[in-house]
C-alpha positions in Angstrom: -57.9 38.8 25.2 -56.7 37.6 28.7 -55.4 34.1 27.8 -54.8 32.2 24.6 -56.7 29.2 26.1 -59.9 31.6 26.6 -59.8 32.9 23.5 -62.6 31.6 21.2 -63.8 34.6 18.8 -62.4 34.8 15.3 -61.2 38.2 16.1 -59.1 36.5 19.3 -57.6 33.6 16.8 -56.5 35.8 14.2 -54.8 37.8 16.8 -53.0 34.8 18.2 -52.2 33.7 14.5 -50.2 37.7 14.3 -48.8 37.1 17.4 -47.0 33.5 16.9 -46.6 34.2 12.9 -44.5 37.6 14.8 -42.5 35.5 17.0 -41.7 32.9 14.2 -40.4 36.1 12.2 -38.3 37.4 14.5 -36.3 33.8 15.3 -32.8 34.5 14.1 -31.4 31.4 14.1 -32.9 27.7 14.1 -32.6 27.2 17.4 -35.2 30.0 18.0 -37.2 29.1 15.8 -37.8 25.5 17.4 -37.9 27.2 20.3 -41.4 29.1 18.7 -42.2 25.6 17.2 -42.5 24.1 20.5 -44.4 27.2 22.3 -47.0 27.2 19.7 -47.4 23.3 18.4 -45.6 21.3 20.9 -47.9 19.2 23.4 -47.7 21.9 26.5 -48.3 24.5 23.5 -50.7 27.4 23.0 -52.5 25.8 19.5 -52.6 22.4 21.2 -54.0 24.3 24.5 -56.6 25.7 22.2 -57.4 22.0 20.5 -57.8 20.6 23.6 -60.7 22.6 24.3 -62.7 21.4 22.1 -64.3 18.4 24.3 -65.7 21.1 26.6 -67.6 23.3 24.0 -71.0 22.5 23.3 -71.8 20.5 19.8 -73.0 24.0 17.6 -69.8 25.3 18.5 -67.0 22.5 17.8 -67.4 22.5 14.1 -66.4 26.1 13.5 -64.1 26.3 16.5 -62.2 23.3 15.2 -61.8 24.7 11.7 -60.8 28.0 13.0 -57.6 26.5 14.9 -56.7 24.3 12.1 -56.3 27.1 10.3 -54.7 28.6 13.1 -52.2 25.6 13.0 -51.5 25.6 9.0 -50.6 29.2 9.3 -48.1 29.0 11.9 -46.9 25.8 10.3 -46.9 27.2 7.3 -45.2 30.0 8.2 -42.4 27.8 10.4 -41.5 26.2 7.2 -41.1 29.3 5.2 -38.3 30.8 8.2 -36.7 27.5 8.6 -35.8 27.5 5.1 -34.5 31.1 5.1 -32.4 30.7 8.1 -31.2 27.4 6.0 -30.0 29.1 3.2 -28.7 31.6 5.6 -26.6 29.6 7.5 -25.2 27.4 4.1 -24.6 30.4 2.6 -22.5 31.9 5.7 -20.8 28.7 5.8 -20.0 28.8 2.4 -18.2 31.6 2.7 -16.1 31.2 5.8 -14.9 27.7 4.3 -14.1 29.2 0.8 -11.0 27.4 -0.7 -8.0 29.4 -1.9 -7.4 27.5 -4.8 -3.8 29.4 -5.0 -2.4 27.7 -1.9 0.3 25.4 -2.1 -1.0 22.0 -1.8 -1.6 20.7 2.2 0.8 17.1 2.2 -2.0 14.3 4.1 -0.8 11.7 6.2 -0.9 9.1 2.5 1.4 11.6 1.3 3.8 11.9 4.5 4.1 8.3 4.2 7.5 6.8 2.8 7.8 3.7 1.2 11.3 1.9 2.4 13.7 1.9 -0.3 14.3 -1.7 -0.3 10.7 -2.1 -1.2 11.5 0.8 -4.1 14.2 -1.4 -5.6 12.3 -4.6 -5.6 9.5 -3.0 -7.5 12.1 -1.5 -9.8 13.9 -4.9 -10.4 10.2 -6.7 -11.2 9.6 -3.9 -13.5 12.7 -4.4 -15.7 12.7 -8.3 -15.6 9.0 -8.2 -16.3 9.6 -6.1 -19.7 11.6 -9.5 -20.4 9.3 -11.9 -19.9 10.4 -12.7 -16.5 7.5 -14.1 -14.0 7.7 -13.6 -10.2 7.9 -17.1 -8.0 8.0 -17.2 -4.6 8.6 -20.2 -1.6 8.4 -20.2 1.9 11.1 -18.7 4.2 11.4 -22.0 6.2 12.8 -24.7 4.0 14.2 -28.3 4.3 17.7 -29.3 4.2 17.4 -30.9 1.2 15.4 -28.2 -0.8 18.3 -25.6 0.2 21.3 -27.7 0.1 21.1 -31.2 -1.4 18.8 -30.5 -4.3 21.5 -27.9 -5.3 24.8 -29.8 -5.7 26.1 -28.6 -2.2 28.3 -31.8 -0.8 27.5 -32.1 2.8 31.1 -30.7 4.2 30.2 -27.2 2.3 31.0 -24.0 4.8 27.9 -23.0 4.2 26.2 -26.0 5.4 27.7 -25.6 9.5 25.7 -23.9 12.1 28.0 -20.9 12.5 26.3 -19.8 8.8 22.5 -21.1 9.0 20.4 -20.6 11.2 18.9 -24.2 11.9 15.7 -25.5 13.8 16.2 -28.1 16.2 16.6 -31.9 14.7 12.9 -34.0 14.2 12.4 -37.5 15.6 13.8 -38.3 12.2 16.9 -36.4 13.0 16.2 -34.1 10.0 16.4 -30.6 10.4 14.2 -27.3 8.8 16.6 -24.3 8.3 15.6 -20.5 7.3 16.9 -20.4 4.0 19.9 -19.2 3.2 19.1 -18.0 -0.4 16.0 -18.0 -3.0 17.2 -20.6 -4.7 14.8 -23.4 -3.7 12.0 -21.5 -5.2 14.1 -22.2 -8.4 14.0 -26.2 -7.4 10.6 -26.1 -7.0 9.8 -24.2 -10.1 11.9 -26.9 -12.1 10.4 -29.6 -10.0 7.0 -28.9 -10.7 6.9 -26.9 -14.0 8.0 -28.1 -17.3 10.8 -26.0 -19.9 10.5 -23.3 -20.5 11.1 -21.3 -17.5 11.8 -17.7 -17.2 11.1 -16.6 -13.4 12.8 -14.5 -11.2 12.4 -15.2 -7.1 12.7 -12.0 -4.5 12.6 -13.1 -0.6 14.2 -12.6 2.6 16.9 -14.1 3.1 18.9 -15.6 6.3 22.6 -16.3 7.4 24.4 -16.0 10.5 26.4 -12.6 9.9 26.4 -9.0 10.6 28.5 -5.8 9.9 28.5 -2.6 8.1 27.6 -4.4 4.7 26.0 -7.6 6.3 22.8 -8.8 8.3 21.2 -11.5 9.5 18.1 -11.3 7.8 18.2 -9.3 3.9 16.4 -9.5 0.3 17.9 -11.7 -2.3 16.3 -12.0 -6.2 17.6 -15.0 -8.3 16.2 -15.3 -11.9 16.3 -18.9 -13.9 16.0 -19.6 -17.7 15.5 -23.2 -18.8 14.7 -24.4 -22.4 16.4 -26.3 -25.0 18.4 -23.8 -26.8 19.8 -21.1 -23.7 23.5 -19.9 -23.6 25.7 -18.5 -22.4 25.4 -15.1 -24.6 21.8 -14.8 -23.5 23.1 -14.6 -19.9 25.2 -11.4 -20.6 22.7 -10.0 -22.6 20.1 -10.2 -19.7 22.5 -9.0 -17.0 23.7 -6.1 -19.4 19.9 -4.9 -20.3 19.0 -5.6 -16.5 22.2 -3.7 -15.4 22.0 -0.5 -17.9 17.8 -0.2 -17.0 18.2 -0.7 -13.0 21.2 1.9 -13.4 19.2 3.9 -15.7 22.5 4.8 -17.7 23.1 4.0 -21.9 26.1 1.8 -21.6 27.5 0.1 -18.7 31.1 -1.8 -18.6 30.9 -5.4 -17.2 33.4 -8.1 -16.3 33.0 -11.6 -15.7 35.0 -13.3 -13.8 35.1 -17.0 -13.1 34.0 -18.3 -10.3 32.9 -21.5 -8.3 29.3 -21.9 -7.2 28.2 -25.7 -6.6 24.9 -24.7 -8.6 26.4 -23.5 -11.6 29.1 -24.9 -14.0 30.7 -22.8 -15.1 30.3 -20.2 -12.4 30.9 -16.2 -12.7 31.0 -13.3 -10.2 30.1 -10.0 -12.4 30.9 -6.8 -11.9 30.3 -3.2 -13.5 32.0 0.1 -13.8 31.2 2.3 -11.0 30.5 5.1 -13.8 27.1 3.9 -13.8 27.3 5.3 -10.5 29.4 8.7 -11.1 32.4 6.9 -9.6 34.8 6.3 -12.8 37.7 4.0 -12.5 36.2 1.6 -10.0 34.6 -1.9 -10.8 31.9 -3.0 -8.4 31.2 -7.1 -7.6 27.0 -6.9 -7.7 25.7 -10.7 -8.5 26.8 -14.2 -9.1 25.8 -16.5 -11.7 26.3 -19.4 -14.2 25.1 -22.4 -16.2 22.7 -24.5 -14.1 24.7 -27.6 -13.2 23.6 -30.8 -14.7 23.2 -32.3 -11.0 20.7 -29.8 -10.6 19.1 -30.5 -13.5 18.5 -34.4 -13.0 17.9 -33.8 -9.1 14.5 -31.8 -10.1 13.8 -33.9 -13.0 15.0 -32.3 -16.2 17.0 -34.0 -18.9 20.0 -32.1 -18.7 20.8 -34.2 -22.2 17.5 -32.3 -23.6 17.4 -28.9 -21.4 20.1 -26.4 -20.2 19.6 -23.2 -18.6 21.1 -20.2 -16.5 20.7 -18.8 -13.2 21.5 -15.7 -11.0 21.2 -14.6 -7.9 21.8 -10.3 -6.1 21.6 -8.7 -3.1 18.6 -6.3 -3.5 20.2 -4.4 0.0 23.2 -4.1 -1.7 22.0 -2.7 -5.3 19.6 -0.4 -3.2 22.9 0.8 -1.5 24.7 1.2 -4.7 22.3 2.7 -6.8 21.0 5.5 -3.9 24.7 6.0 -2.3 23.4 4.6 1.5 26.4 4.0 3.2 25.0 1.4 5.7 23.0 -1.6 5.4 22.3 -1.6 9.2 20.6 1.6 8.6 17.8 -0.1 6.3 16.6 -2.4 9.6 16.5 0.1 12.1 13.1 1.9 12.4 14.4 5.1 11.9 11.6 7.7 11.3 14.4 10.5 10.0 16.7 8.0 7.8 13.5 6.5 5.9 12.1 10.5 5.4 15.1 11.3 3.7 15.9 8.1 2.1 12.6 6.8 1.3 10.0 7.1 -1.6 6.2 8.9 -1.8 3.3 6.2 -2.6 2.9 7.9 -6.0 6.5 6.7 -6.8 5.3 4.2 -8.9 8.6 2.7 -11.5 8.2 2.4 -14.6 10.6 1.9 -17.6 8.6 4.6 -20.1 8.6 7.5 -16.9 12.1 6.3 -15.5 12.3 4.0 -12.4 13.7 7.0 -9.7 12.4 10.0 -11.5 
């Protein structure tokens, strides 16, 4: 035959089906083989050439001509299908085994697991943990407070150090002369709790924290957690107990040494400043000063509302810098605000570094 398009005898169409079911064949890869697809079926192709020849034959012949390129057609289709899904299972299987896993290969760290956690935010987890085995709930206020909440509400007389701009970072004065402050402790989420809550309480309250001070062992802005137990029948001796259980589980040692000595907090009455033996630390013959704490005042009692006739209670109050410093030997507090890529590598925690008392909070 000359031309595909002449072509019009049976013996000229199943030629042209050997030819095109030759070339689909031979493709090698699917790009080939669409490339045959398109010669043979595509609009400009040489079945769809042969179709559009049937308006020009005469009526006898149209019938029989038609059929013979439809079969034409479902060969060649027929056999497209068949090589595409060879070359298919070719190409998945040659994939397959170029991207074949060594299963004996150390284990490839991903950015999740690159990732530190800052071990500030490791300690505060650790410190929920163990409070939360005692029944502790976590409470929480907002950063900006009122005079009153942080002060007044607390027993502090209005010529207390504490209370002067040179250690609290104020706003300035409303149209009412009254000013908002950035607290300087967690303690009015414990006013708030008593003010809105009735006995008994058992919370403990994380934040930030703000004062106007900054060395090696101080900042401006750091983390403070104050706990609070009121009821009717709270004393002293449940106090130690808590801080001894809290002390010898954050410390993760069986016995810790602890000293109380008495103190003044306008809060509290009476008032101690506690510290431990620095064995808990490997550092025998040392004691070190790690939280404050007390009897809830009575004036604190009546200012939120509580019979202090009826309910007593007690309170303390850490640095979680400080124990974070202690506990992980980090030898500046400056350290933990700087952004330091290297420093929070080696000093931080992986995500999976969940704490838990059964597992051991740092193991």
């Amino acid at each position: 035959m000359t031309s595909d398009t002449t072509a019009t005898t049976p013996t000229d169409l199943a030629a042209l089906t050997s030819e095109l079911t030759s070339e689909v064949a031979a493709a090698t890869d699917l790009v080939a083989l669409e490339a045959v697809r398109v010669a043979a079926l595509g609009k400009k192709g040489r079945v769809s050439a042969l179709m559009g020849r049937l308006g020009s034959l005469p009526a006898d012949e149209k019938k029989s001509f038609g059929a013979a390129v439809n079969a034409l057609k479902a060969a060649v289709t027929a056999a497209l299908d068949a090589r595409k899904a060879e070359l298919e299972t070719a190409a998945l299987d040659a994939r397959l085994a170029t991207e074949r896993a060594d299963v004996t290969l150390p284990v490839r760290l991903g950015p999740v697991a690159e990732g530190r956690v800052h071990p500030v935010s490791q300690v505060l987890d650790e410190v929920i943990e163990i409070f939360a085995d005692m029944g502790f709930a976590v409470a929480e206020g907002p950063d900006i407070e009122t005079d009153a909440m942080n002060f007044d509400m607390l027993n502090i007389p209005a010529e207390h150090p504490a209370r002067q701009d040179h250690d609290t970072f104020y706003f300035s004065p409303g149209a009412d002369g009254s000013r908002l402050l950035l607290r300087t402790h967690t303690s009015p989420v414990q006013i708030r709790t008593m003010s809105t809550q009735k006995p008994p309480i058992r919370i403990i309250a994380p934040g930030r924290v703000y004062r106007c001070d900054s060395d090696q062992t101080h900042t401006p802005m750091f983390h403070q957690i104050e706990g609070l137990v009121i009821d009717e029948t709270t004393h002293m001796g449940h106090l130690k107990w808590v801080l001894e259980e809290f002390c010898k589980a954050f410390f993760e040692v069986d016995a810790v040494k602890m000293r109380f000595r008495a103190s003044h907090f306008p809060f509290t009455e009476p008032s101690m400043e506690v510290d431990i033996g620095a064995e808990a630390i490997g550092k025998p013959g040392q004691w070190l000063e790690i939280l404050g704490c007390g009897m809830v005042h009575p004036n604190v009692l009546r200012n939120c509302g509580l019979d202090p006739e009826k309910y007593q209670g007690f309170a303390f109050g850490m640095g979680l810098d400080r124990l974070t410093m202690l506990k992980y030997g980090i030898p500046d507090l400056r350290a933990f605000f700087s952004g330091d890529l290297k420093w929070l590598r080696h000093y931080g925690f992986g995500v999976l570094d969940v704490p838990t008392l059964g597992g051991g909070l740092s193991s």
